[in-house]
Structures are given as structure tokens and as C-alpha cells.
N, C-alpha and C positions, 0 to 999 in steps of 0.2 A: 366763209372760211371752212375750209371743208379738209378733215385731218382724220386719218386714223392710226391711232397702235399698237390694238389688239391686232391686226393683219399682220402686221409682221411678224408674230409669234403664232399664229394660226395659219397662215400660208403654208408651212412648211410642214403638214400631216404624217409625211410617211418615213420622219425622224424618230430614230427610239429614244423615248425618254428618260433616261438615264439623268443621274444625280448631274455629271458635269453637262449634258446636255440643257438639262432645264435653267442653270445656270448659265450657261451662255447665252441662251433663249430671251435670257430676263436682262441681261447683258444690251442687247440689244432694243428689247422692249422698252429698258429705261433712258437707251439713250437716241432716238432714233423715232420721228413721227412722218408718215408717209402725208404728202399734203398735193393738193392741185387744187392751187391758188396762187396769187399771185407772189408765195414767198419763195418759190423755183422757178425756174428758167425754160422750161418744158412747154410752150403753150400750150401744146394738145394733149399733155399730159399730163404725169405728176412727178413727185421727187422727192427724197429723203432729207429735213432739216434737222437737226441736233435740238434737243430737248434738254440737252444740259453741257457746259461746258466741258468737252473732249481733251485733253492733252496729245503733245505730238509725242511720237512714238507706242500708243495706246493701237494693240492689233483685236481685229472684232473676226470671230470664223460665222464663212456664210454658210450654217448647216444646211441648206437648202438646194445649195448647187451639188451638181453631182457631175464627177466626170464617166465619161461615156467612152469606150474602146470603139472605134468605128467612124466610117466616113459621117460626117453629116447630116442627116435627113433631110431634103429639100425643103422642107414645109415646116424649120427653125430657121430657114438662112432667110432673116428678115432684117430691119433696119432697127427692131424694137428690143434689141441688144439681149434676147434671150440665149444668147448662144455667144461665148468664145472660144474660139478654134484653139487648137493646142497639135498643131504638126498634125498627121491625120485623123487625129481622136479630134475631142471636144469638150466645153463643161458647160453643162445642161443649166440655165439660170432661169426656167417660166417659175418658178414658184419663190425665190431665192429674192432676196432684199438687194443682192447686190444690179438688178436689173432696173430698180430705181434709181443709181446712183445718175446724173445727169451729169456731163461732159463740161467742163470748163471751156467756157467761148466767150468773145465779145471785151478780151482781157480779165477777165474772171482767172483768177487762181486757182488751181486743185489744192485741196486740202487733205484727200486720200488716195492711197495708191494701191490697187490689188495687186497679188501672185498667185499664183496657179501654187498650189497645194498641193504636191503627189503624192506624200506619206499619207495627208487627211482623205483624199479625195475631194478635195474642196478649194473653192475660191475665200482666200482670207486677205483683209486689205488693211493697212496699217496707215494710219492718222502722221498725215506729214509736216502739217505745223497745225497749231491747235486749232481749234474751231469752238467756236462760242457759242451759246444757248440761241436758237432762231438764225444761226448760219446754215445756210446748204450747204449738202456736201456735194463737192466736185471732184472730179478725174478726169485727166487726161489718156484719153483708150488708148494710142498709139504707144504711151511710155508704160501702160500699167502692165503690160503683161512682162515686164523686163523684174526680175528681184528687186523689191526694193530695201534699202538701207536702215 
């Protein structure tokens, strides 16, 4: 069983640490264990489970993405979801937590939904019905970049 989550607070290096930063940071750190094993959906990879009971409506910001003015770099447009397009900009997700979230398939329900963030410059995703301690979290990619409610 193989988890870690200090990574998802240490991934993200070249955030300033500011009082509401570190708090967000910790935000995510307590609720949030990266795993590849057999508690996500990912075979060849890994995935984000819930480390403690989420409520819906509860929004997490992914300090980590950062949007980018400009065409795409060819050597992001991969299938390892580090990159969401946004009209001809982009937001940069290799270091960001939200690049583990794994896709709902298989009738698997999503339980979280991203938005593209302009004011933050960032990917923030909000909890669409609750999720329990040792759930994965899921999205569906095609709905999430639409606002969600």
C-alpha cells in the first residue's frame, strides 16, 4: 500500500508562502493522500483518496496550476492530464494535485468538479456531493471545465 502526503504540499515549490497560502496548503495536506494501489482506478498510475470526510459544496484552490498566456508547448499535450487548454492559453498542472484527480469511468460517479480560476490564476475544484474518508476522488473532464454550481 503505497500513499503519500507530504507530496502534495511539497510538490508545489515555487508558491509563496504566505499566511493564507500555508493554510490552504494544510487544507489539502489534511484532506487528500496520493496512493497507487489498488484504492484508485489508474492501473498505471496513482490517484487522490480523501483522508477524511469532504462535504459537498467544500472548494479546495490548486496552488500549483498556473495559467499560461500562449499556444501550448507540444511536449505538455500528453494524455497524463498535465495540461488543460483554456481557448488558446492553457493551465499548467505538472506539479498541481489536481493532475491526480482520475476520471470517473466504468459508472463510477464524479464527486468533484474543477473551474478555470481567472481572477486566482488557478485551477479550483469544488466537492459535488460528499465523499467519505478512503473514497477517490473523481471527475468527469469533458463537464469540468464548464462553472460549476
Amino acid at each position: 500500500m503505497k500513499s503519500n502526503r507530504s507530496s502534495l504540499t511539497r510538490a508545489c515549490h515555487h508558491v509563496k508562502h504566505g499566511d493564507l497560502n500555508r493554510e490552504l496548503q494544510r487544507q489539502i495536506a489534511d484532506s487528500f493522500i496520493y496512493v497507487s494501489d489498488s484504492r484508485q482506478s489508474d492501473q498505471q498510475g496513482g490517484g487522490l483518496i480523501a483522508s477524511r470526510r469532504i462535504t459537498k459544496g467544500t472548494k479546495f484552490v490548486d496552488l500549483c496550476s498556473k495559467y499560461v498566456v500562449g499556444k501550448t508547448p507540444a511536449s505538455l499535450l500528453t494524455d497524463r492530464g498535465d495540461v488543460i487548454k483554456s481557448g488558446s492559453d492553457y493551465f499548467d498542472l505538472k506539479k498541481g494535485m489536481t493532475q491526480f484527480i482520475n476520471e470517473a469511468r466504468e459508472g463510477k460517479k464524479p464527486n468533484v468538479r474543477f473551474k478555470k480560476d481567472y481572477e486566482l490564476n488557478k485551477i479550483t475544484w469544488r466537492v459535488i456531493r460528499d465523499i467519505e474518508a478512503e473514497d477517490e476522488v473523481l471527475v468527469v473532464y469533458n463537464q469540468s471545465a464548464s462553472l460549476y454550481k
